[in-house]
DSSP file (Angstrom, degrees, kcal/mol; ACC not computed):
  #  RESIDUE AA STRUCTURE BP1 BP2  ACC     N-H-->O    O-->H-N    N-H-->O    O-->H-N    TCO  KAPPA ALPHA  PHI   PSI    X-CA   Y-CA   Z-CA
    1    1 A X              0   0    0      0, 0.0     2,-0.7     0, 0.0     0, 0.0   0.000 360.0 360.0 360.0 133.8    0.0    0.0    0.0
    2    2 A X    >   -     0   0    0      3,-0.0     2,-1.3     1,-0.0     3,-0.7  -0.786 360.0-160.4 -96.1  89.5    1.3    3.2   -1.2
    3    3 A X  T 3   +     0   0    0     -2,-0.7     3,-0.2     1,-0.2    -1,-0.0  -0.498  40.8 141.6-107.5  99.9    1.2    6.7    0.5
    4    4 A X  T >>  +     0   0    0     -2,-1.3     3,-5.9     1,-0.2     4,-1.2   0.883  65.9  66.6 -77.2 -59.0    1.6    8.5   -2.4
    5    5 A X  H <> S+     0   0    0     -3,-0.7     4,-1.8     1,-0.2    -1,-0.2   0.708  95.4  58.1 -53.6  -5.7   -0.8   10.8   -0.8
    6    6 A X  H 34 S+     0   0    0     -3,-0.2    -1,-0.2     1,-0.2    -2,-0.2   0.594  97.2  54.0 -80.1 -11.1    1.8   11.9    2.1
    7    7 A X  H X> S+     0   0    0     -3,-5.9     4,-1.8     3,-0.1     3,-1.1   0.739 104.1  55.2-104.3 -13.5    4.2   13.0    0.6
    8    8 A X  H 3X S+     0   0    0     -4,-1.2     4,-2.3     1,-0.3    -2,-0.2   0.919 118.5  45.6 -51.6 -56.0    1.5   15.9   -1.7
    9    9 A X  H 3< S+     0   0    0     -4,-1.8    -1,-0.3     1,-0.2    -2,-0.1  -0.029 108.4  45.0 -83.6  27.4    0.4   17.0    2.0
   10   10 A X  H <> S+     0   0    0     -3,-1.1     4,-1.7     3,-0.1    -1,-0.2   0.274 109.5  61.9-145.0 -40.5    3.6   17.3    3.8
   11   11 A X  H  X S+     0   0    0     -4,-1.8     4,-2.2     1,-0.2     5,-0.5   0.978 116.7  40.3 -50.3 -57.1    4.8   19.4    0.2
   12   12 A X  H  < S+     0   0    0     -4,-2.3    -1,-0.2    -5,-0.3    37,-0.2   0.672  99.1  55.1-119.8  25.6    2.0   21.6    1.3
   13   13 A X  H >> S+     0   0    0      2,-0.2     3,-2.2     3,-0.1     4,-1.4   0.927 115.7  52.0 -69.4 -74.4    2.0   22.0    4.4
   14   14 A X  H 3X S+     0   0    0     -4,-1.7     4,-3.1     1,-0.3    -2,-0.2   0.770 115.6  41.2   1.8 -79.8    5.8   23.1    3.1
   15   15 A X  H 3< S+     0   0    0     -4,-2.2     4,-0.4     2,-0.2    -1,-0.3   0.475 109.1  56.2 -59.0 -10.0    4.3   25.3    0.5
   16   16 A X  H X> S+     0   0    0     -3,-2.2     4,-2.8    -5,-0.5     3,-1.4   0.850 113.0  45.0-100.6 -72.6    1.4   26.9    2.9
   17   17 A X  H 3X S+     0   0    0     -4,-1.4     4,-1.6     2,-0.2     5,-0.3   0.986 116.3  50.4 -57.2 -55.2    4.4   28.1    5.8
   18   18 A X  H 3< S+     0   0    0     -4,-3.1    -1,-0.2     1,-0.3    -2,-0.1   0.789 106.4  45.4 -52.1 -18.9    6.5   29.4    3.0
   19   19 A X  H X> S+     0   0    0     -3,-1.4     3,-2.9    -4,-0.4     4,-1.0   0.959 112.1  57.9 -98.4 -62.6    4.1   31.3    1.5
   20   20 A X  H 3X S+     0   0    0     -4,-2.8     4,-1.3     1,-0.4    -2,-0.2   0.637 106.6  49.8 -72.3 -15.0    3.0   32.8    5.5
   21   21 A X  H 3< S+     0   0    0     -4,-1.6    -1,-0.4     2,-0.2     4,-0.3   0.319 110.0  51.0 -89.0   6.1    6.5   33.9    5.8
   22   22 A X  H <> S+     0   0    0     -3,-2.9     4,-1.5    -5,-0.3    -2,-0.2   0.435 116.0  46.0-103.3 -38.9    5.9   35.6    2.2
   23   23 A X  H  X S+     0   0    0     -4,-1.0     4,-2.4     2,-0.2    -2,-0.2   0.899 103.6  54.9 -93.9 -50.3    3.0   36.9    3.7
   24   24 A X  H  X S+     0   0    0     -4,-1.3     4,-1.3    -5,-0.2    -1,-0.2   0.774 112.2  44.6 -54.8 -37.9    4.3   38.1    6.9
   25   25 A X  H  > S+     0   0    0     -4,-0.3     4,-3.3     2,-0.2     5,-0.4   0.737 106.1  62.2 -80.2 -28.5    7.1   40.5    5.2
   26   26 A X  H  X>S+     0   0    0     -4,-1.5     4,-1.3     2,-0.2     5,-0.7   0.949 108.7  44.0 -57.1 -53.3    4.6   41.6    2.7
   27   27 A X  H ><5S+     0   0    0     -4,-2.4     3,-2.5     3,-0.2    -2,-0.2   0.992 111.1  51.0 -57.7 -70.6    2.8   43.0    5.8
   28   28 A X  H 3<5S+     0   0    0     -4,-1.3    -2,-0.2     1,-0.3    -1,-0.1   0.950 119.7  34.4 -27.4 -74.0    5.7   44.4    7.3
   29   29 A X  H 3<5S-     0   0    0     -4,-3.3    -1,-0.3     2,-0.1    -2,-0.2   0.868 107.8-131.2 -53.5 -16.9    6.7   46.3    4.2
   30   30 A X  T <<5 +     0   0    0     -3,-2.5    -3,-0.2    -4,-1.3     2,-0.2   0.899  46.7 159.3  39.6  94.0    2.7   46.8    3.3
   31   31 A X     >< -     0   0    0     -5,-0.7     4,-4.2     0, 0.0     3,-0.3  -0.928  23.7-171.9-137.7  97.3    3.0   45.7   -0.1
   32   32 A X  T  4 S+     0   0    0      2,-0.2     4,-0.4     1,-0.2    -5,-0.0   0.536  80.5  59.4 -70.0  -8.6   -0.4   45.0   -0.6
   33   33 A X  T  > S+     0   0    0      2,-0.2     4,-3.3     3,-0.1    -1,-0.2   0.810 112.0  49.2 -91.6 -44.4    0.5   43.1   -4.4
   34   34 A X  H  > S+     0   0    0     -3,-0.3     4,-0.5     1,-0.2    -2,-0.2   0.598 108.7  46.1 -52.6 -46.1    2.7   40.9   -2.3
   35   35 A X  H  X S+     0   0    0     -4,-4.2     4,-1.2    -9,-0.2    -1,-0.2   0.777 109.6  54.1 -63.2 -30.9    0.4   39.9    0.3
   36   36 A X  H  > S+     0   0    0     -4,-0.4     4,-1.0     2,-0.2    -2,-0.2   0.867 104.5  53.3 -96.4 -54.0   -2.2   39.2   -1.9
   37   37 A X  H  < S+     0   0    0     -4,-3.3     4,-0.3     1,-0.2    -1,-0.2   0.861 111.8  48.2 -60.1 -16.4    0.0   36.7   -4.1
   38   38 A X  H >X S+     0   0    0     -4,-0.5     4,-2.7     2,-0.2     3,-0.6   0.808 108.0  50.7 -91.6 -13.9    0.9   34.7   -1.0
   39   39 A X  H 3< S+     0   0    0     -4,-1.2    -1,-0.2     2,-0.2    -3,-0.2   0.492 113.6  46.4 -90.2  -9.4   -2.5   34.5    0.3
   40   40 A X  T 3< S+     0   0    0     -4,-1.0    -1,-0.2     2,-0.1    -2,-0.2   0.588 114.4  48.7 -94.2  -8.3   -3.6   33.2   -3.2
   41   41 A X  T X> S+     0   0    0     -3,-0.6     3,-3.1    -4,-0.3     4,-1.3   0.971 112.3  52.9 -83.7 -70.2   -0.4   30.8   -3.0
   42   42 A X  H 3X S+     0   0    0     -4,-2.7     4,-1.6     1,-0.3     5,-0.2   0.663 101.4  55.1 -38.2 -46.3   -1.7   29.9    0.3
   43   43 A X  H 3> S+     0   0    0      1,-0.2     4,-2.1     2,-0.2    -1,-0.3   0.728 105.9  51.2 -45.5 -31.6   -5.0   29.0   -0.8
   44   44 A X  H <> S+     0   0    0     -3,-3.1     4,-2.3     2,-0.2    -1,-0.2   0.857 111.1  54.8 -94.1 -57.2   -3.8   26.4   -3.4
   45   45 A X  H  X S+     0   0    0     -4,-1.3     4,-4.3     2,-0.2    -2,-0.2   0.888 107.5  39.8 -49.9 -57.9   -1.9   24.9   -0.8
   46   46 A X  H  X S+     0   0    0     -4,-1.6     4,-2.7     1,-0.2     5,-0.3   0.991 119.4  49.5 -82.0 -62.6   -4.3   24.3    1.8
   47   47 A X  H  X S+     0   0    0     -4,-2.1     4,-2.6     1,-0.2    -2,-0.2   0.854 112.1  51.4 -52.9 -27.9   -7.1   23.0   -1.1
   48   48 A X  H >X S+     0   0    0     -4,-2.3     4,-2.8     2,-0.2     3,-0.8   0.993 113.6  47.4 -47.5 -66.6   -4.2   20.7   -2.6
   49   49 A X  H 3< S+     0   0    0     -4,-4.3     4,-0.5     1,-0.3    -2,-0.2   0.769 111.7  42.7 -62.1 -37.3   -3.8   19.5    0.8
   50   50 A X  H 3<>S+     0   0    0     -4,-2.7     5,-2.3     2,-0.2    -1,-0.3   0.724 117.9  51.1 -45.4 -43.1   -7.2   18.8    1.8
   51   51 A X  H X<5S+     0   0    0     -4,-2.6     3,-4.0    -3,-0.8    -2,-0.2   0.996 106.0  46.9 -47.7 -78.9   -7.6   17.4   -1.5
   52   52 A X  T 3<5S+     0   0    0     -4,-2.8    -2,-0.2     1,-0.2    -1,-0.2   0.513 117.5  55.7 -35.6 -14.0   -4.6   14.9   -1.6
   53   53 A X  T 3 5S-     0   0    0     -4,-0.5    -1,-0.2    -5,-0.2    -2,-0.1   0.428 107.9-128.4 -90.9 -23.5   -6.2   14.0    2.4
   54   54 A X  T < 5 +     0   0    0     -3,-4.0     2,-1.1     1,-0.2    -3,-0.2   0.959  44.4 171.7  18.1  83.7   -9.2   13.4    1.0
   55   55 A X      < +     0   0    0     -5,-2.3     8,-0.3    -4,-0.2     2,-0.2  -0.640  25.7 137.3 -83.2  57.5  -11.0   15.6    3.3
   56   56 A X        -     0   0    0     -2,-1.1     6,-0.3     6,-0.2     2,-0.2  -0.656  48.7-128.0-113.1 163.9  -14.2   15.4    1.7
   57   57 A X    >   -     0   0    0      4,-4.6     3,-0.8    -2,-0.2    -1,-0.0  -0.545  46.3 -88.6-102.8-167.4  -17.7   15.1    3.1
   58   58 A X  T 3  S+     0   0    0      1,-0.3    -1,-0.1    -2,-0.2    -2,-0.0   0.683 126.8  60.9 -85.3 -13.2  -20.1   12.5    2.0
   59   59 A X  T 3  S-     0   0    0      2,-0.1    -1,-0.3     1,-0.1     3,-0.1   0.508 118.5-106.8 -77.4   6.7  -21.2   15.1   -0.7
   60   60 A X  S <  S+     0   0    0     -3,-0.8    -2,-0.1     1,-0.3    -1,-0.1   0.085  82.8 127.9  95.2 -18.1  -18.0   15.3   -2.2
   61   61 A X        -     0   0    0     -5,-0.1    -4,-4.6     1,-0.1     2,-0.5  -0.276  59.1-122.8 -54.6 155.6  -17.5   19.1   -0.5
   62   62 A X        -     0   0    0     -6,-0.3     2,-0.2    -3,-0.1    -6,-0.2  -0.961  33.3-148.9 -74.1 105.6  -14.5   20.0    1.4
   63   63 A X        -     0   0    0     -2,-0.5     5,-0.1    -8,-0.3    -8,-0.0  -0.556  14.6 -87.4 -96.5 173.8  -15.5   21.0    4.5
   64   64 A X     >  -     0   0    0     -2,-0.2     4,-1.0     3,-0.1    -1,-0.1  -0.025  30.1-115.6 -72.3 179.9  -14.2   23.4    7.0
   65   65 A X  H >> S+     0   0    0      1,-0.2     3,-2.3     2,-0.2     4,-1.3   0.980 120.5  53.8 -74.2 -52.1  -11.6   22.9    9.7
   66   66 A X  H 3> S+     0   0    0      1,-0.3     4,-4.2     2,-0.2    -1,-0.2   0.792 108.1  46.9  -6.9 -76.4  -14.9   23.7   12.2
   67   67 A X  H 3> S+     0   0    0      2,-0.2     4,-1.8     1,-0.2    -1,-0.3   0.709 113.0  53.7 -69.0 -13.7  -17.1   21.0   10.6
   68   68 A X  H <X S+     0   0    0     -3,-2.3     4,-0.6    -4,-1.0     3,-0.3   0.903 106.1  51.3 -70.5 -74.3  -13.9   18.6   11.0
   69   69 A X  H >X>S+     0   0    0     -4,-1.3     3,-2.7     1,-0.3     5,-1.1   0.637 109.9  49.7  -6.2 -67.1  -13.7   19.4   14.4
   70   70 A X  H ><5S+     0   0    0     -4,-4.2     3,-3.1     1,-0.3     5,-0.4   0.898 105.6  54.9 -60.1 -54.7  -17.1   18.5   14.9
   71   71 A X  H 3<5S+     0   0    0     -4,-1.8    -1,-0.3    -3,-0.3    -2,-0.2   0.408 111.0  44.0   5.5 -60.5  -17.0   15.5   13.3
   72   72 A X  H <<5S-     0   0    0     -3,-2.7    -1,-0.3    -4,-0.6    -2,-0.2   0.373 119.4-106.1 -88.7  -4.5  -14.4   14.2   15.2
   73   73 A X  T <<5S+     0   0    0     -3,-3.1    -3,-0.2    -4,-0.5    -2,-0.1   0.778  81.9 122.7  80.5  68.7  -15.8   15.4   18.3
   74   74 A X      < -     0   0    0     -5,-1.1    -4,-0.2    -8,-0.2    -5,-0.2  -0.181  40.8-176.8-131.5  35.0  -13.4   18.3   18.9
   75   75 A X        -     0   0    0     -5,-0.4     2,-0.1    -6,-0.3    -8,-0.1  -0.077  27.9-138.7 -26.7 100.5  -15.5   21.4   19.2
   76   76 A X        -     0   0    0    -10,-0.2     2,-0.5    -2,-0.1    -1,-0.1  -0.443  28.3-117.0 -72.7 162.1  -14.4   24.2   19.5
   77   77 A X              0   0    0      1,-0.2    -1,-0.1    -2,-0.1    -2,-0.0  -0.545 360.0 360.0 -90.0 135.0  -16.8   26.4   22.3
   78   78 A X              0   0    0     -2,-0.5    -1,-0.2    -3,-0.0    -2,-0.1   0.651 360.0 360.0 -78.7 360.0  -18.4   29.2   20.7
């Protein structure tokens, strides 16, 4: 058995902090062109990973880290 898929999510988890340290100096400097590409990098990252996880619900959606939570029974309290 093959986990092909571990090594996709561990790339982008990779790719998700690099992109927040992208993200972090882009604030610093407020270069709002800069922020904006790493928070679109970031985005690709997270859905990759989620994908590659298969983090799906029984409709085929991705749901959010919340509705994981619940799921697993780790609520957070509102």
């Amino acid at each position: 058995m093959s986990n092909s898929y571990a090594k996709v999510m561990k790339n982008d988890a990779l790719e998700y902090e690099k992109q927040f340290k992208i993200l972090q100096k882009a604030l610093k400097k407020k270069d709002k062109d800069m922020a904006f590409a790493a928070v679109q990098e970031m985005g690709v990252a997270i859905v990759d990973h989620r994908q590659a996880g298969r983090l799906k619900d029984d409709d085929g959606n991705i749901p959010d880290v919340a509705e994981i939570r619940r799921k697993a029974g780790f609520a957070l309290d509102s």
